[in-house]
SEDRENNU-985593 format. One line per 2 residues: number of its first residue (from 1); their letters; for each residue x, y, z of N, C-alpha, C. Coordinates in steps of 0.05 Angstrom, whole numbers, plus 5000, padded with zeros to 4 digits. Each point is the difference from the previous one (the first is absolute). Example, Ala and Ser with C-alpha at 12.3 -4.5 7.8 and 13.67 -1.06 7.14 Angstrom:
1> as> 5264 4886 5156 4982 5024 5000 5018 5024 5000 ~ 4993 5021 4986 5016 5024 5001 4985 5022 5014
***
This chain:
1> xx> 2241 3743 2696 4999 4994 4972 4970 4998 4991 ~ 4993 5016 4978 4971 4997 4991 4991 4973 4990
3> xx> 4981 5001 4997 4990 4964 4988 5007 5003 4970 ~ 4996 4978 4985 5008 5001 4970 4980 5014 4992
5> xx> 4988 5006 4980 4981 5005 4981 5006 4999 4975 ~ 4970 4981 4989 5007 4994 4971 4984 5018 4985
7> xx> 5006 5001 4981 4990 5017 4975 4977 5001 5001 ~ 4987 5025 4991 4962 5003 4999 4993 4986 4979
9> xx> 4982 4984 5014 4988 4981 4983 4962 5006 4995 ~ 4993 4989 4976 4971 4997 4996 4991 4976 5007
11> xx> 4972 5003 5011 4996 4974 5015 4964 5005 4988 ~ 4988 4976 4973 4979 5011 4998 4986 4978 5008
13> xx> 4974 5001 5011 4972 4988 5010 4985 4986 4975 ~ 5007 4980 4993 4991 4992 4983 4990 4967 5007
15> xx> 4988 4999 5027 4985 4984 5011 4966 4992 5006 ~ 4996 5030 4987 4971 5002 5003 4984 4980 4984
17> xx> 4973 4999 5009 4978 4991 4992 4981 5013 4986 ~ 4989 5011 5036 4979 5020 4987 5007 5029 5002
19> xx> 5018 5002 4994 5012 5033 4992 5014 4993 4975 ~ 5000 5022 4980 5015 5005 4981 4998 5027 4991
21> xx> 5020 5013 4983 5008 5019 4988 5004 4999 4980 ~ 4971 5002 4988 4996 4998 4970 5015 5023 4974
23> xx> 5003 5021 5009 5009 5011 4974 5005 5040 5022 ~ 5025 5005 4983 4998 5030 5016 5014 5017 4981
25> xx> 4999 5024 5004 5003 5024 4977 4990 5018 5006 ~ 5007 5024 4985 4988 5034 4999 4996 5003 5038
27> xx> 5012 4993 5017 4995 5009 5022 4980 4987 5019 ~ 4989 4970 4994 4978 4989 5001 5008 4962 4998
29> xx> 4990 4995 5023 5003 4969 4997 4976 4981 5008 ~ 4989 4980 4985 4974 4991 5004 5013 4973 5009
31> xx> 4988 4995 5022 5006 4975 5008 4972 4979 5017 ~ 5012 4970 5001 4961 4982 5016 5017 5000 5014
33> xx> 4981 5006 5023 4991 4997 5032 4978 4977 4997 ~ 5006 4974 5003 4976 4977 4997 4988 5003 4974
35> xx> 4974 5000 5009 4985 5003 4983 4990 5041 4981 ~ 5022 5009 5014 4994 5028 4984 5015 5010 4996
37> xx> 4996 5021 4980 5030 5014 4988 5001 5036 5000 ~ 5017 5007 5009 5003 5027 5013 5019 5010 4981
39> xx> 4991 5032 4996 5033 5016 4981 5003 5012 5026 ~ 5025 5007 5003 5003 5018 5021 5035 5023 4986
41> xx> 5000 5012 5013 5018 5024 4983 5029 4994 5025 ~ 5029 5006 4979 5015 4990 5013 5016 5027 4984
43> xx> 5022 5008 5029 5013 5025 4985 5025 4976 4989 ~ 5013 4984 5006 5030 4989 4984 4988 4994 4970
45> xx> 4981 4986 4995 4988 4994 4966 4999 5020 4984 ~ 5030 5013 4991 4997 5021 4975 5005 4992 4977
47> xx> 5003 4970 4999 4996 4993 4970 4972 4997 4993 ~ 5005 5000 4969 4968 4992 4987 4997 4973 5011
49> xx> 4970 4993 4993 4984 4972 4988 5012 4984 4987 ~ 5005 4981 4996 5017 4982 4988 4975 4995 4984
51> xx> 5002 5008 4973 4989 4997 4977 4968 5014 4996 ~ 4999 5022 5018 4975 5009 4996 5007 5033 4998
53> xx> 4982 5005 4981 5004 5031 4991 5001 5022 5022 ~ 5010 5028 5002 4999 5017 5026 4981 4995 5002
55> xx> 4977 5010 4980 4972 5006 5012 4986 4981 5004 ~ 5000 4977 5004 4993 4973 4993 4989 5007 5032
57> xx> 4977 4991 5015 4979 4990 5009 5003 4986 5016 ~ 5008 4995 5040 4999 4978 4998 4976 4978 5019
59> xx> 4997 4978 4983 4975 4982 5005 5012 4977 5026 ~ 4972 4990 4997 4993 4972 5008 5006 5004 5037
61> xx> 4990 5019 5002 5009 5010 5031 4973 4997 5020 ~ 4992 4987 5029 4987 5014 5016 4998 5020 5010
63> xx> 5019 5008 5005 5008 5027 5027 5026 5015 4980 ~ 4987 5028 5000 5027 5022 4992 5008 5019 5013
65> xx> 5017 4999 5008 5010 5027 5022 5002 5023 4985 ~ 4994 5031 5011 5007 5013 4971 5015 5011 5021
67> xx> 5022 5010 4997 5010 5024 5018 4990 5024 4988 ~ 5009 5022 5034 4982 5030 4994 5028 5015 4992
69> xx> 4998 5020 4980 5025 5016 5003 4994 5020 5033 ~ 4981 5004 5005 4996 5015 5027 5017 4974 5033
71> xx> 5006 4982 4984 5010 4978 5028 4987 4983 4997 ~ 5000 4970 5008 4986 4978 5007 4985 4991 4972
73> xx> 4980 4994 5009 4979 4984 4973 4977 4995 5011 ~ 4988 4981 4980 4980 4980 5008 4994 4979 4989
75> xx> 4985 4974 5000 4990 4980 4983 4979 5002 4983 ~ 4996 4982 4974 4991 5002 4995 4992 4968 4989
77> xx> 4969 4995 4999 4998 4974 5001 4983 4996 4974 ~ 5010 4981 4984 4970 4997 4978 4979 4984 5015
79> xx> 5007 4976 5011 4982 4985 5023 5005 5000 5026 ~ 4981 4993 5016 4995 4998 5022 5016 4980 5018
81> xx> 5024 5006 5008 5018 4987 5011 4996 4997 5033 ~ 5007 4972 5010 4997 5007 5029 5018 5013 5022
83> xx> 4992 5004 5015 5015 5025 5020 5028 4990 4999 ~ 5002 4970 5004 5033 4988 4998 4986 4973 4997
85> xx> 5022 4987 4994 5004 4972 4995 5029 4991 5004 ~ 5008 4976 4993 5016 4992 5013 5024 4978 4975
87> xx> 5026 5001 4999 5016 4982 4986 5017 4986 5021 ~ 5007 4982 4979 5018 4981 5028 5039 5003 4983
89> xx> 5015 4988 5016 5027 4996 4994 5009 4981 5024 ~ 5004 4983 4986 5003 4967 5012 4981 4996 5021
91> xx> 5007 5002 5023 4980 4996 5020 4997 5025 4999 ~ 5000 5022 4999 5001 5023 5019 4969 5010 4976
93> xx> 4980 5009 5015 4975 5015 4989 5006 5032 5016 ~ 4983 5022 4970 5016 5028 5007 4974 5008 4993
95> xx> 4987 5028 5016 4974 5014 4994 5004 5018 4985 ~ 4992 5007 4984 5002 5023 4973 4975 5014 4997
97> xx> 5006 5022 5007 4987 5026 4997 5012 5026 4988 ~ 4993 5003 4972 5000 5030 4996 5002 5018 5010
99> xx> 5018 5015 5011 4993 5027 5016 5003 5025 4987 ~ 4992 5032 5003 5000 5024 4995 5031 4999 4995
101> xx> 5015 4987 5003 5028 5015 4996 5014 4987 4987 ~ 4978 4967 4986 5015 4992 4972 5008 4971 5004
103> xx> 5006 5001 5037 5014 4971 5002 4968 4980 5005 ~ 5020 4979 5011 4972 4974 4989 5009 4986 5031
105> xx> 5019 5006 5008 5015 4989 5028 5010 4974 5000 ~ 5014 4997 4989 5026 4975 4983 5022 5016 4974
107> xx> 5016 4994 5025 5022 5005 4975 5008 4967 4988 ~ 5001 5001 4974 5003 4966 4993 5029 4990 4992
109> xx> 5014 5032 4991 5024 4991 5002 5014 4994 5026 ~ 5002 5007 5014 5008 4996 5033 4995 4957 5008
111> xx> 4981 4987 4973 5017 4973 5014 5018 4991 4988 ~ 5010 5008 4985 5034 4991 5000 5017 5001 5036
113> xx> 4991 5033 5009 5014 4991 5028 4986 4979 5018 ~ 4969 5000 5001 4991 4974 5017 5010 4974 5000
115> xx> 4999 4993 4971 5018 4976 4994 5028 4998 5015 ~ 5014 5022 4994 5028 4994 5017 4998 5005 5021
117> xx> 4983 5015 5014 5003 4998 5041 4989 4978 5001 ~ 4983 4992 4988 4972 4976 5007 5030 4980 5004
119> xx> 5020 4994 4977 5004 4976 5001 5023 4999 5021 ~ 5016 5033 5007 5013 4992 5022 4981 4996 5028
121> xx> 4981 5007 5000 4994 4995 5026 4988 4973 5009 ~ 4994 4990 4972 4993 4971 5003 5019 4985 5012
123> xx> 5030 4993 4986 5021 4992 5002 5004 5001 5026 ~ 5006 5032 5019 5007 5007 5021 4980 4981 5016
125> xx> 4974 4996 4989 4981 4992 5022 5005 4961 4998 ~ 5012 4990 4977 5000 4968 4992 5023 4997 5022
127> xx> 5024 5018 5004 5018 4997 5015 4995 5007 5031 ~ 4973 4998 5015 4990 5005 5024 5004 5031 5013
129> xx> 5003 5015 4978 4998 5030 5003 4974 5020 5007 ~ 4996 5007 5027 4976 5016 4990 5011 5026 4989
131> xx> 4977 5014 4989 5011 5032 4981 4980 5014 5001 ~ 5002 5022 5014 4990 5020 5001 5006 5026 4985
133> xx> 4981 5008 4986 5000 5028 4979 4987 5013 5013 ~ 5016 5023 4988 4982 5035 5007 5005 4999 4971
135> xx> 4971 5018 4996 4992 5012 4968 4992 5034 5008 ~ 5011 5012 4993 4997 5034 5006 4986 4997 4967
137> xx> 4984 5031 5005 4990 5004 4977 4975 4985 4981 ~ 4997 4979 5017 4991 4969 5000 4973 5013 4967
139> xx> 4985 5016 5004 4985 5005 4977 4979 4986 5007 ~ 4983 4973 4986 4979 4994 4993 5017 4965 5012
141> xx> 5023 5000 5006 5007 4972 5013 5000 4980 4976 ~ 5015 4997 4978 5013 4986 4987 5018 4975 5013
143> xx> 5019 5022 5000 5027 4990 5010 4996 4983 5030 ~ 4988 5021 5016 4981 4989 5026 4998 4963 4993
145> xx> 4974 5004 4990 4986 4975 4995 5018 4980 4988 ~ 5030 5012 4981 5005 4984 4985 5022 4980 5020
147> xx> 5012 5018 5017 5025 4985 5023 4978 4997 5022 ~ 4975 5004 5001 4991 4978 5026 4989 4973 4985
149> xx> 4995 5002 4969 4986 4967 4993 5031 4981 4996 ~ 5028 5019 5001 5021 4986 5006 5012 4988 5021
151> xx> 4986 5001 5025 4996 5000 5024 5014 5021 5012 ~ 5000 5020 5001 5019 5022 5016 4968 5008 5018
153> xx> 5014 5008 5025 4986 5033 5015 5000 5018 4992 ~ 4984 5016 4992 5003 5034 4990 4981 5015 5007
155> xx> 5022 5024 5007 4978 5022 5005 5014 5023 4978 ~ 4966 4998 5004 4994 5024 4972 4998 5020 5006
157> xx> 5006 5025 4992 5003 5035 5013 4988 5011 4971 ~ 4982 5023 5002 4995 5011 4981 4984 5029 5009
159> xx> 5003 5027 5001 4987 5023 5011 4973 5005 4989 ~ 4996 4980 4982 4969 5000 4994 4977 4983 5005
161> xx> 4989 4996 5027 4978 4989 5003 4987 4984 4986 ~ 4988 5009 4979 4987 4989 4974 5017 4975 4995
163> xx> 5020 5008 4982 5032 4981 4995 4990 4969 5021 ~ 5010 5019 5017 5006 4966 5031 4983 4987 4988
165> xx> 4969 5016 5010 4972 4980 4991 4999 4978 4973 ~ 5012 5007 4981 5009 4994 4972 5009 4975 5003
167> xx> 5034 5001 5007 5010 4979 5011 4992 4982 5018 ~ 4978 5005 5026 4985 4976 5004 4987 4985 4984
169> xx> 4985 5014 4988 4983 4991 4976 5020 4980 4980 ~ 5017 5009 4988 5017 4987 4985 5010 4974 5021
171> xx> 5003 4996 5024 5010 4982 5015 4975 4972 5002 ~ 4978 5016 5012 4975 4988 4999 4997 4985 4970
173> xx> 5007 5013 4978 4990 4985 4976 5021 4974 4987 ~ 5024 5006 5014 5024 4981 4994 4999 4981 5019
175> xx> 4977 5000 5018 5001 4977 5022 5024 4996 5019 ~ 4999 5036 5009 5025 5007 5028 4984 5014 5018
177> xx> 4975 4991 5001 4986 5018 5017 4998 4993 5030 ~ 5021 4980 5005 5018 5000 5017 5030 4997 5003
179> xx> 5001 5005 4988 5036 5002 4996 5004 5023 5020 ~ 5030 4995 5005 5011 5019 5024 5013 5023 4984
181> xx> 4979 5028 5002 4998 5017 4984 4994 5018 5015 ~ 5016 5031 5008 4995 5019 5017 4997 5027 4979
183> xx> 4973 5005 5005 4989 5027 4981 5007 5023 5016 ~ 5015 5019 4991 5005 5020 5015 4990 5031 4980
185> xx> 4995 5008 5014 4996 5036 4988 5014 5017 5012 ~ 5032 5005 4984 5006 5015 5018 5025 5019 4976
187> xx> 5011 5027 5005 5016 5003 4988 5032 4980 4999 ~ 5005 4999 4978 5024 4977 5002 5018 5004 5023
189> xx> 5011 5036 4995 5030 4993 5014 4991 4999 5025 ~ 4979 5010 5010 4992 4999 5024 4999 4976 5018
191> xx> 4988 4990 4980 4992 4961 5007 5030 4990 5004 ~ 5014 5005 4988 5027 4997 4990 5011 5000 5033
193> xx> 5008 5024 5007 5010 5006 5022 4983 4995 5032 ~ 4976 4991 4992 4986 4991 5023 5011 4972 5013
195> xx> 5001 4990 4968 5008 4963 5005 5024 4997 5013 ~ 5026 5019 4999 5024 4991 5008 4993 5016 5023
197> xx> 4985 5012 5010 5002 5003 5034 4984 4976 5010 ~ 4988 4990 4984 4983 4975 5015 5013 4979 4996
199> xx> 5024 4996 4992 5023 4978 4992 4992 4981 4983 ~ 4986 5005 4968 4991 4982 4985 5015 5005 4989
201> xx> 5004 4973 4983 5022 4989 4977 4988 4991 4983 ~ 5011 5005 4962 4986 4985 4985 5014 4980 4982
203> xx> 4992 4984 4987 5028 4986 4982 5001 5008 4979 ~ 4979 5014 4993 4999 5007 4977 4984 5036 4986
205> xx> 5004 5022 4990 4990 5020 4993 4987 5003 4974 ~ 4982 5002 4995 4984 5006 4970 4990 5037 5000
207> xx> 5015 5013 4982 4987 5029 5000 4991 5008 4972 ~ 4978 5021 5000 5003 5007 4973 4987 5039 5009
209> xx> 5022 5007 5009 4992 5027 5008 4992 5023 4977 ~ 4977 5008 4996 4992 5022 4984 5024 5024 4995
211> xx> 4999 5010 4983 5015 5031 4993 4982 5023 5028 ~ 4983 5006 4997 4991 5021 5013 4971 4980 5025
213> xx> 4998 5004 5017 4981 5001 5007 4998 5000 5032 ~ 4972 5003 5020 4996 5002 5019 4987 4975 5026
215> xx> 5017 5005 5033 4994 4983 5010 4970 4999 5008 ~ 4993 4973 5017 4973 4994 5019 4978 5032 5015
217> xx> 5033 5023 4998 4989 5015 5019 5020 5025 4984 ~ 4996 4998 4972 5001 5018 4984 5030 5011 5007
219> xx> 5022 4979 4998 5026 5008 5003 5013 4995 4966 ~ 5018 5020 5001 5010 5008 4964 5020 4982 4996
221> xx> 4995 4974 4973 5025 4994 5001 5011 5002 4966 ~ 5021 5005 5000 5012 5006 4971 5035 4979 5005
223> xx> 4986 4989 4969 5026 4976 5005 5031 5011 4996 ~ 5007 5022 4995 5026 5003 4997 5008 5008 5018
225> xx> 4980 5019 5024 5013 5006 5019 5005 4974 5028 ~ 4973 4985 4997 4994 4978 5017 5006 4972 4996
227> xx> 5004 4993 4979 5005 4972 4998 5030 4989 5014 ~ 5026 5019 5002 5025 4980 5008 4984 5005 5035
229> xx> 4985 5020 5014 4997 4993 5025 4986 4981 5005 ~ 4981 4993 4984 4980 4972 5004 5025 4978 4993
231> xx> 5017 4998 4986 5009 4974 4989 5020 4994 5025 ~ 5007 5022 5010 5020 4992 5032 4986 4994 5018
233> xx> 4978 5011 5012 4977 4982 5010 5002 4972 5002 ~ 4987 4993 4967 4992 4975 5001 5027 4985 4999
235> xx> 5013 5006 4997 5036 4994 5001 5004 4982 5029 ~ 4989 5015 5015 5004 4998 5039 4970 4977 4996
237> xx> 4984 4998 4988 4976 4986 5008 5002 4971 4993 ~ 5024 4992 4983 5009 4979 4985 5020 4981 5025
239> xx> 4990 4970 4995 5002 4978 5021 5030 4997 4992 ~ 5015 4986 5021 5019 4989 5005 5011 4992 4970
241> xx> 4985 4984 4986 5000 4988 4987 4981 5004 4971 ~ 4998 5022 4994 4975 5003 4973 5015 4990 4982
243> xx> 4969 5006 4983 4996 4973 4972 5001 5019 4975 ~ 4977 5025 5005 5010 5014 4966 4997 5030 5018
245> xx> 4994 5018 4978 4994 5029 5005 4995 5012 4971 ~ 4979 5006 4988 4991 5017 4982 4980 5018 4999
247> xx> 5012 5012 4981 4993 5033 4999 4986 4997 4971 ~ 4978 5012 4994 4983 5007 4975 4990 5030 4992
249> xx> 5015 5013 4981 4994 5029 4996 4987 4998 4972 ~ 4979 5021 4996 4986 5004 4987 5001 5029 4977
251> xx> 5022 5016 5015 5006 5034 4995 5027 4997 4982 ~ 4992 5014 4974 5024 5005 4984 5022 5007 5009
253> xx> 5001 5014 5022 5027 5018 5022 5014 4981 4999 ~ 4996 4973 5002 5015 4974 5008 5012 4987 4982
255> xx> 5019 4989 4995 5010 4984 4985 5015 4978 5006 ~ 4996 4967 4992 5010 4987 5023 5023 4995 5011
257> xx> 5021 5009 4989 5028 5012 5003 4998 5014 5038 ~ 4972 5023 4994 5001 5011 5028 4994 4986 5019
259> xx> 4987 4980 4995 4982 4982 5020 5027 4981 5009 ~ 5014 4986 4983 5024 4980 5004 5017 5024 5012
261> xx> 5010 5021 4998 5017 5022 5010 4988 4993 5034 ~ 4975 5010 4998 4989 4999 5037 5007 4974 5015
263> xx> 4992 4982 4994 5000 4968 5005 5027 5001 5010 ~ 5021 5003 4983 5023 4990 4999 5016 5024 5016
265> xx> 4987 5023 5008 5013 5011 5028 4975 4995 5024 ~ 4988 4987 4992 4975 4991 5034 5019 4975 5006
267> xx> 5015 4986 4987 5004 4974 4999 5030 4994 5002 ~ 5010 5024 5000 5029 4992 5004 5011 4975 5017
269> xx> 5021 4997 5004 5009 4970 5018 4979 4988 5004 ~ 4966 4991 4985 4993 4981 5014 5000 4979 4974
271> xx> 5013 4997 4979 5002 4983 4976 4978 5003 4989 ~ 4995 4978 4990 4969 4996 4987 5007 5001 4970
273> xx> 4978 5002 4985 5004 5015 4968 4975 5011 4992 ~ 5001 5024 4991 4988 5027 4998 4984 4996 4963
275> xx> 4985 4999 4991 4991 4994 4975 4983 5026 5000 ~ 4999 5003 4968 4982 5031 4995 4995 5004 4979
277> xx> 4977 5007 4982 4982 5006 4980 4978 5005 4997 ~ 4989 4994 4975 4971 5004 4994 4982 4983 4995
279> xx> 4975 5003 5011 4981 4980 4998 4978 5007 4985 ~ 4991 4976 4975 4990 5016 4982 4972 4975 4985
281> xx> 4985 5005 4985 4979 4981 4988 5008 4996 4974 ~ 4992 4980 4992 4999 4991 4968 4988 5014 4981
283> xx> 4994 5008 4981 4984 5011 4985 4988 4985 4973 ~ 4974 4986 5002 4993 4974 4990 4998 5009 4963
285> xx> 4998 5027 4992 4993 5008 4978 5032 5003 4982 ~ 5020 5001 5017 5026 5000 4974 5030 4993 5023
287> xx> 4987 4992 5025 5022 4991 5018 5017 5011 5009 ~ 5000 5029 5004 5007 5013 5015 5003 5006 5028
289> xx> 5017 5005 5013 5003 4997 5031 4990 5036 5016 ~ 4980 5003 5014 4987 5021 5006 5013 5005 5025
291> xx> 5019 5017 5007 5010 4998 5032 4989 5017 5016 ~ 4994 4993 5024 4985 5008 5009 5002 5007 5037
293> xx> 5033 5007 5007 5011 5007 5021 5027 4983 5002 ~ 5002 5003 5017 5034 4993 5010 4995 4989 5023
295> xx> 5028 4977 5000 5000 4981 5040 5030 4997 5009 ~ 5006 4999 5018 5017 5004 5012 4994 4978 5024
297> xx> 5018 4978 4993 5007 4973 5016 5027 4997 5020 ~ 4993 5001 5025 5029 4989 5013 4993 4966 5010
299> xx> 5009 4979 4998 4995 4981 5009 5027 4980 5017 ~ 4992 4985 5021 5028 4994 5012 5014 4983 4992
***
């Protein structure tokens, strides 16, 4: 019998400090990163400006991404901004850097989920539980940082070098620069299938697998054909006894219907309840909810 699953739900981040999402329209959303403020171009924003003309201008910005119609973009700065700097979210401090391809390396909607692993794994841990996470896909170590300042073990997997480095950094700045934290560079499924020949178990899975992209050693992965073999994997990598399992997609292909559909055949006879929607920001200029991917929760 499959697990229940409840209805797709929105789940928005509206915990921040020093992040906000000031105002978005015509394709374009300007939001503070601390102390500075970035436009950056978003394909879901096909509404207008909330109260500003098409051609209307838009100000009060540091950094503007322009995109190229030839691919990609670049920045563009009125002042002299530094290479990165840094915002915090509760305890957790995150390094922010601009890059060529638009991102800043924080997704800020994504702590709505920290909050909820953070607080099961606390719980699990008040009740003399240790918990160990695997984070595939790990990125710049968010999520990482966010279930080891919960007390969990985690190892972080990411096929980008750079990335890992990132997430130390982010660990080092949240004061886990010893925390029991395993940096790995490796392609996921690979890593994946290494661990269950070496008989590791985890209690818990955090993924947020890309639509298209390549391993450590330039292996192809594309999520429609690859994702249910990774999710049986980590299926077999899961303890006696696990605590959650989520999935974070970022690719229109998805809808969270599909994500609760997978879950709830990975999960058959083992109970639990399966939760699924969208995760999304505030929009400080007329209150609008900006969504900004989909999650897919099994928890026991």
């Amino acid at each position: 019998m499959s697990a229940p699953v409840q209805r797709p739900a929105l789940i928005v981040a509206d915990r921040w400090r020093d992040y906000q999402l000031l105002e978005c329209g015509d394709g374009l959303k300007q939001e503070r990163w601390g102390p500075y403020t970035l436009v950056r171009p978003d394909p879901q924003i096909i509404w207008p400006r909330h109260g500003a003309a098409p051609s209307a201008k838009w100000e009060d910005w540091d950094g503007f991404y322009h995109r190229s119609e030839q691919g990609g973009g670049k920045w563009e700065f009125r002042r002299a901004l530094p290479d990165h700097w840094t915002i915090g979210y509760g305890p957790l401090t995150f390094k922010i850097h601009p890059t060529s391809f638009k991102h800043t390396g924080l997704f800020p909607e994504q702590a709505v989920n920290w909050d909820w692993f953070g607080a099961k794994i606390k719980a699990a841990r008040a009740a003399g539980r240790e918990v160990s996470v695997l984070n595939l896909f790990g990125y710049t170590g968010a999520a990482t940082v966010a279930a080891a300042a919960a007390g969990a073990t985690v190892c972080h997997v990411d096929a980008a070098e750079g990335m890992v480095k990132w997430c130390r950094e982010n660990a080092t700045l949240s004061g886990l620069a010893d925390a029991p934290i395993r940096y790995i560079t490796d392609d996921c499924l690979k890593f994946a299938r290494r661990e269950l020949k070496r008989g590791r178990r985890y209690d818990a899975v955090i993924m947020d697998p890309p639509t298209y992209g390549r391993g450590s050693t330039g292996e192809m992965w594309k999520l429609e054909d690859n994702l249910w073999e990774l999710l049986l994997e980590c299926r077999e990598l899961l303890s006696a006894q696990p605590l959650f399992f989520l999935v974070n997609a970022y690719t229109a292909r998805l809808s969270p219907t599909v994500v609760a559909n997978l879950l709830s055949e990975l999960f058959t006879g083992r109970g639990g309840t399966i939760t699924a929607g969208e995760v999304g920001l505030p929009v400080r200029a007329d209150g609008k909810v900006l969504p900004c991917g989909i999650y897919g929760r099994w928890e026991s």
